[in-house]
NUSEPA-451850 format. One line per 4 residues: number of its first residue (from 0); for each residue x, y, z of C-alpha. Coordinates in steps of 0.1 Angstrom, whole numbers, plus 5000, padded with zeros to 4 digits. Layout:
BEGIN
NUM = X Y Z ~ ...;
This chain:
BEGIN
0 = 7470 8799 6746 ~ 7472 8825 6774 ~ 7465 8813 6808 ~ 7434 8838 6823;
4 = 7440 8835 6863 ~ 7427 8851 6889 ~ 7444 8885 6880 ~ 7417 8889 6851;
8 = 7446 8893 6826 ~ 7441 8880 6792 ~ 7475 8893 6775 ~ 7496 8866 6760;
12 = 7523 8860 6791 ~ 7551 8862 6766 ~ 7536 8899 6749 ~ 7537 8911 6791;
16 = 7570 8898 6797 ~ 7581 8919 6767 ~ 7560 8947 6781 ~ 7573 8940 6819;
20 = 7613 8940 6802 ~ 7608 8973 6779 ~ 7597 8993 6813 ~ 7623 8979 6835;
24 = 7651 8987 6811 ~ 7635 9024 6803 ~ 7634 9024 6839 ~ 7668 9017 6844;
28 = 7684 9038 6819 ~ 7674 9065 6834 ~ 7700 9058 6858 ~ 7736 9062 6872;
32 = 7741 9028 6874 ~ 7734 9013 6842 ~ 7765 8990 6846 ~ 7754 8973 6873;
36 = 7725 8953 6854 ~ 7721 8927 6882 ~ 7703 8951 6904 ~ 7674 8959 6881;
40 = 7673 8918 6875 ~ 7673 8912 6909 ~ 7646 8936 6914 ~ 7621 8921 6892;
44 = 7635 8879 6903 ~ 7630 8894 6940 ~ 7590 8905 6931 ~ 7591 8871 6911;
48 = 7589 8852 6949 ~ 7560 8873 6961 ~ 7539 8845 6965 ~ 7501 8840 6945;
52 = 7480 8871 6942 ~ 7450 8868 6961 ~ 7421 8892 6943 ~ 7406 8896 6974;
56 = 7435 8906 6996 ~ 7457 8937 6995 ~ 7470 8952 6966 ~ 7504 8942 6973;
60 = 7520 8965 6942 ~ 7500 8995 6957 ~ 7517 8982 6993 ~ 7552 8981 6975;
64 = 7549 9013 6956 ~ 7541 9031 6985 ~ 7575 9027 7003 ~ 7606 9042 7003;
68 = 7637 9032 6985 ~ 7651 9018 7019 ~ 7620 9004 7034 ~ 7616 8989 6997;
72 = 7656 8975 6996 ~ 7648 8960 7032 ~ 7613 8940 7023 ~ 7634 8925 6992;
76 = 7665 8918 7016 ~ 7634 8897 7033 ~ 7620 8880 7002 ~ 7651 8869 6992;
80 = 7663 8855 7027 ~ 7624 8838 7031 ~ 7642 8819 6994 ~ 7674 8813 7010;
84 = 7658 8793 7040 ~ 7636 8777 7016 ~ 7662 8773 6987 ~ 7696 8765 7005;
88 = 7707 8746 6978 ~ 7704 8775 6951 ~ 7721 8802 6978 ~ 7756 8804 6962;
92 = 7737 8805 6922 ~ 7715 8835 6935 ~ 7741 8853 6953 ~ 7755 8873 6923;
96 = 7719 8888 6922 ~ 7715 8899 6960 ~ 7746 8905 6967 ~ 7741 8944 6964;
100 = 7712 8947 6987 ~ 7733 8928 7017 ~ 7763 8954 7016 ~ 7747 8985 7031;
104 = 7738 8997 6991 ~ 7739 9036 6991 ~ 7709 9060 6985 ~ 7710 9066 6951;
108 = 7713 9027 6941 ~ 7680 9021 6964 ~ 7667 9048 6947 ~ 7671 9037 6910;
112 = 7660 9000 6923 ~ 7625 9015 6934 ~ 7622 9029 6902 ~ 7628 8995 6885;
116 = 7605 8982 6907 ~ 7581 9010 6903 ~ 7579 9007 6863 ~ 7575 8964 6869;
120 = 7548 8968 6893 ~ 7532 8994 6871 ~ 7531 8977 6841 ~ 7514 8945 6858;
124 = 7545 8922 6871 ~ 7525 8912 6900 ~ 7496 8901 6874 ~ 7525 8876 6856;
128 = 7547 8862 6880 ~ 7526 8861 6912 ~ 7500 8839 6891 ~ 7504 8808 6876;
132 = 7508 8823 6844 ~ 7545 8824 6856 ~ 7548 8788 6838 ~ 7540 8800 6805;
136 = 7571 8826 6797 ~ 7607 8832 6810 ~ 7601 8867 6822 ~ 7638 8869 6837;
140 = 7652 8858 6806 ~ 7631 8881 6786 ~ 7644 8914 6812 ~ 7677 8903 6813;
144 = 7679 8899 6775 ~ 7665 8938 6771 ~ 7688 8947 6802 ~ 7719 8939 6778;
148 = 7729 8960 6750 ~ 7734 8947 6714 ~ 7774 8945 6719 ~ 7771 8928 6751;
152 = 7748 8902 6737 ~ 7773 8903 6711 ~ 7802 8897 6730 ~ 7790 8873 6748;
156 = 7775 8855 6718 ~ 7744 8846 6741 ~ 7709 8839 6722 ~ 7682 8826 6744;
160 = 7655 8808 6733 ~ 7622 8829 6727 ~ 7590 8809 6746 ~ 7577 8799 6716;
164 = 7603 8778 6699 ~ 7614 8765 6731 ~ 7578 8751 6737 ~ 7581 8735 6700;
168 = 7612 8720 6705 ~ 7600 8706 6741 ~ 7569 8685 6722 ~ 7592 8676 6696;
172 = 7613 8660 6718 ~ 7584 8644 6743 ~ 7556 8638 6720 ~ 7550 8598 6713;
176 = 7572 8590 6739 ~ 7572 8569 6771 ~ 7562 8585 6803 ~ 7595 8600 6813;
180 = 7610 8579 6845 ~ 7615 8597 6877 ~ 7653 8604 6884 ~ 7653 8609 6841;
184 = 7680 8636 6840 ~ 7673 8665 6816 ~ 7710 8683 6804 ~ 7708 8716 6785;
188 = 7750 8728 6786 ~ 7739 8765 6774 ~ 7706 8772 6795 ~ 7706 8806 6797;
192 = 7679 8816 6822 ~ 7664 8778 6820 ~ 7637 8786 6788 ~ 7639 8748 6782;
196 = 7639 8735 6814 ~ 7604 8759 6813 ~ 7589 8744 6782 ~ 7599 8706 6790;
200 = 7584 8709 6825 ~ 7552 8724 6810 ~ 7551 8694 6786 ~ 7553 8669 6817;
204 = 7527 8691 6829 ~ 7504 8687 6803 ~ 7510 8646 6803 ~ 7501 8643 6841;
208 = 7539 8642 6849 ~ 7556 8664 6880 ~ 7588 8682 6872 ~ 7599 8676 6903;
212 = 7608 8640 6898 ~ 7634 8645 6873 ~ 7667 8656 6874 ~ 7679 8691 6856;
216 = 7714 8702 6847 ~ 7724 8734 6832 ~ 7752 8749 6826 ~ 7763 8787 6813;
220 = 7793 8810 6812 ~ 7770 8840 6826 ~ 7764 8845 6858 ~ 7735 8861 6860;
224 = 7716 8841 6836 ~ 7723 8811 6857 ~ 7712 8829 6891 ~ 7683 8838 6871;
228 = 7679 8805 6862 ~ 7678 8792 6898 ~ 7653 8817 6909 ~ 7636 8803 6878;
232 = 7638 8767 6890 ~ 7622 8773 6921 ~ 7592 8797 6901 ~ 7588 8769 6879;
236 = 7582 8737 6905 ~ 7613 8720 6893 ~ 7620 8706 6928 ~ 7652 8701 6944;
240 = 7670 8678 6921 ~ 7682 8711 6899 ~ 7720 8709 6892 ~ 7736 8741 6880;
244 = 7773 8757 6870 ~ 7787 8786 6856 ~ 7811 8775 6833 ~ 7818 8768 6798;
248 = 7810 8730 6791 ~ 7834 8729 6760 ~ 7862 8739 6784 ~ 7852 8724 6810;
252 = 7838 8684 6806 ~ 7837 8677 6842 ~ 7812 8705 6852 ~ 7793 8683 6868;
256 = 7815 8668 6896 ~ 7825 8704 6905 ~ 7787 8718 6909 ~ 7777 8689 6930;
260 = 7811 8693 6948 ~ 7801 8734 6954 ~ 7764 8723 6963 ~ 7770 8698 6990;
264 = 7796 8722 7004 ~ 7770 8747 7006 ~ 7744 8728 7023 ~ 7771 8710 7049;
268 = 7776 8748 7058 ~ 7742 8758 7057 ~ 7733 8728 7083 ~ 7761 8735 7100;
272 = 7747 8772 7108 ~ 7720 8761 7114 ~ 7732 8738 7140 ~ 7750 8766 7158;
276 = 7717 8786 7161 ~ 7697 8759 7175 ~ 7723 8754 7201 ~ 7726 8794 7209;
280 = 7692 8792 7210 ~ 7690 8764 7239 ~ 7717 8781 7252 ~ 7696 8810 7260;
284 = 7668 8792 7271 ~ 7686 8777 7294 ~ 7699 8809 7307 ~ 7671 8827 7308;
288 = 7654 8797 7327 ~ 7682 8800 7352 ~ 7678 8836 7358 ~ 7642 8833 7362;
292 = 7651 8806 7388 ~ 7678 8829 7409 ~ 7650 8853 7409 ~ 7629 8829 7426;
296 = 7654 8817 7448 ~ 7664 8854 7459 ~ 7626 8862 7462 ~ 7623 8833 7485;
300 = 7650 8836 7507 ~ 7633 8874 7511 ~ 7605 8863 7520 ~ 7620 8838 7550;
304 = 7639 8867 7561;
C-alpha cells in the first residue's frame, strides 16, 4: 500500500518512479550526450539526498528550477560533497556518478543536466525521494533501467528486480523466522541498484528490526548500478556496515577480501586528509594569533615612543 506523507501524494511510489524514469530519459534524449548515461543518473541520485520535504518551508524544486545550468551543476557539486563527508566509506562506489561535475563539465553538458533535472523535479521527484516514501521503490534502479536501451540491457544481460517481486521474495525469505541477529550478513552477488537489500530492510522494518545492524554485501559487474546502489544504501538507512564490489562473482570468488581491502584504503586516506586539514587549520590559527600579537607588540612600542 502506498505510503501518504507529508507531500499529500497518494500515487503508488513504484507507478511515480516509472513516471519520474520515463521523463528523465525523454529528457535526456533530447540530448547530445545520450552516451554518457551517468550524468542524467547522477542528476536524479544527487536530488535523491535533498534531505525530507518540509510542506511548510520553501519549495525547494521551484528553488532548483529557477537556476542556471551552472549555479544548478555547483549546488549538486555540494549535495554530493555534504554525502562524501557523511558517506566516506561509499566515496570510491559513487565516484563513477560525480565524476563529471568535478572536471570543469562544459556548457552544454550543464545544460542537458538542468533539463534532466528540470523534467524530475517537474514530474514530482522531490514528492518521492525527499519523503519517506523513498523506502517503498528503487527509483534509481527504475531510471537507470529506462536510461539503457534494449541492446544494452541486452548485452549486459542485466534484469533487476521490479519492487514488487523483490518485496515477495523478502517475506518469503523472513516470514516465520527468528529475529534476525545483529552482525547477520545479507549477500546478494548480482544486486543491481540494491532492490533486495530495499525489500529485506523494509521487512526488518515492519518486524521492529533496524537495517542498520546487519551486514550487506553486493556485488555487480556494472558500475553504475553499484554507485547507485551505494547512494541507495545510505537513502535506505542501511548503516555503515554496507560492503560493495564491482565485479563478476563467478570470476571472481574472493570479492570480498578485495572490497574490504579498497574500503579501508579509502577511509585510511580519507582520515589521513582530514588530518592534514586540521593541522593547516591550527597552523593558521596560530599564525594569525601571532600576527595579531606583532601588531600589538608594534602598537605598543609606538605608543612608549
Amino acid at each position: 500500500m502506498a505510503r501518504t506523507t507529508q507531500s499529500g501524494d497518494r500515487r503508488d511510489p513504484a507507478q511515480h518512479a516509472v513516471a519520474i524514469a520515463h521523463a528523465v530519459d525523454k529528457a535526456w534524449n533530447t540530448s547530445n550526450h545520450t552516451g554518457r548515461r551517468e550524468v542524467a543518473l547522477s542528476i536524479v541520485a544527487a536530488l535523491s539526498l535533498v534531505g525530507q520535504r518540509d510542506p511548510s518551508g520553501d519549495d525547494l524544486a521551484s528553488q532548483f528550477r529557477s537556476q542556471g545550468p551552472a549555479e544548478f551543476t555547483a549546488t549538486m557539486r555540494d549535495l554530493y560533497t555534504v554525502f562524501i563527508n557523511a558517506r566516506p566509506d561509499l566515496v570510491h562506489l559513487v565516484y563513477p556518478l560525480m565524476a563529471w561535475m568535478f572536471d570543469e563539465p562544459e556548457a552544454s553538458l550543464q545544460h542537458a543536466a538542468k533539463h534532466v533535472a528540470d523534467a524530475a523535479l517537474s514530474e514530482g521527484q522531490l514528492g518521492l525521494s525527499g519523503t519517506n516514501r523513498r523506502y517503498d521503490t528503487d527509483l534509481l534502479g527504475v531510471v537507470l533501467t529506462a536510461l539503457k536501451s534494449d541492446s544494452a540491457r541486452g548485452a549486459n544481460a542485466q534484469i533487476y528486480t521490479p519492487a514488487p517481486v523483490a518485496d515477495v521474495m523478502s517475506r518469503m525469505l523472513l516470514i516465520g523466522s527468528r529475529p534476525i541477529e545483529e552482525g547477520t550478513r545479507f549477500l546478494d552477488p548480482a544486486v543491481g541498484t540494491g532492490g533486495l537489500f530495499r525489500a529485506a530492510a523494509e521487512s526488518m522494518r515492519e518486524r521492529g528490526q533496524d537495517p542498520a545492524a546487519v551486514s550487506w554485501y553486493g556485488a555487480d559487474i556494472d558500475e553504475l548500478a553499484i554507485a547507485a546502489c551505494a547512494v541507495n544504501s545510505h537513502l535506505w538507512g542501511l548503516g555503515s556496515r554496507v560492503l560493495l564490489c564491482v565485479t563478476n562473482p563467478l570470476a571472481e570468488a574472493d570479492w570480498e577480501r578485495r572490497a574490504e581491502a579498497q574500503r579501508a584504503e579509502v577511509l585510511s586516506l580519507t582520515n589521513a586528509v582530514r588530518r592534514d586539514k586540521l593541522m593547516i587549520n591550527a597552523l593558521r590559527r596560530v599564525q594569525k594569533l601571532t600576527e595579531l600579537a606583532d601588531e600589538h607588540n608594534a602598537t605598543a612600542e609606538g605608543t612608549t615612543t
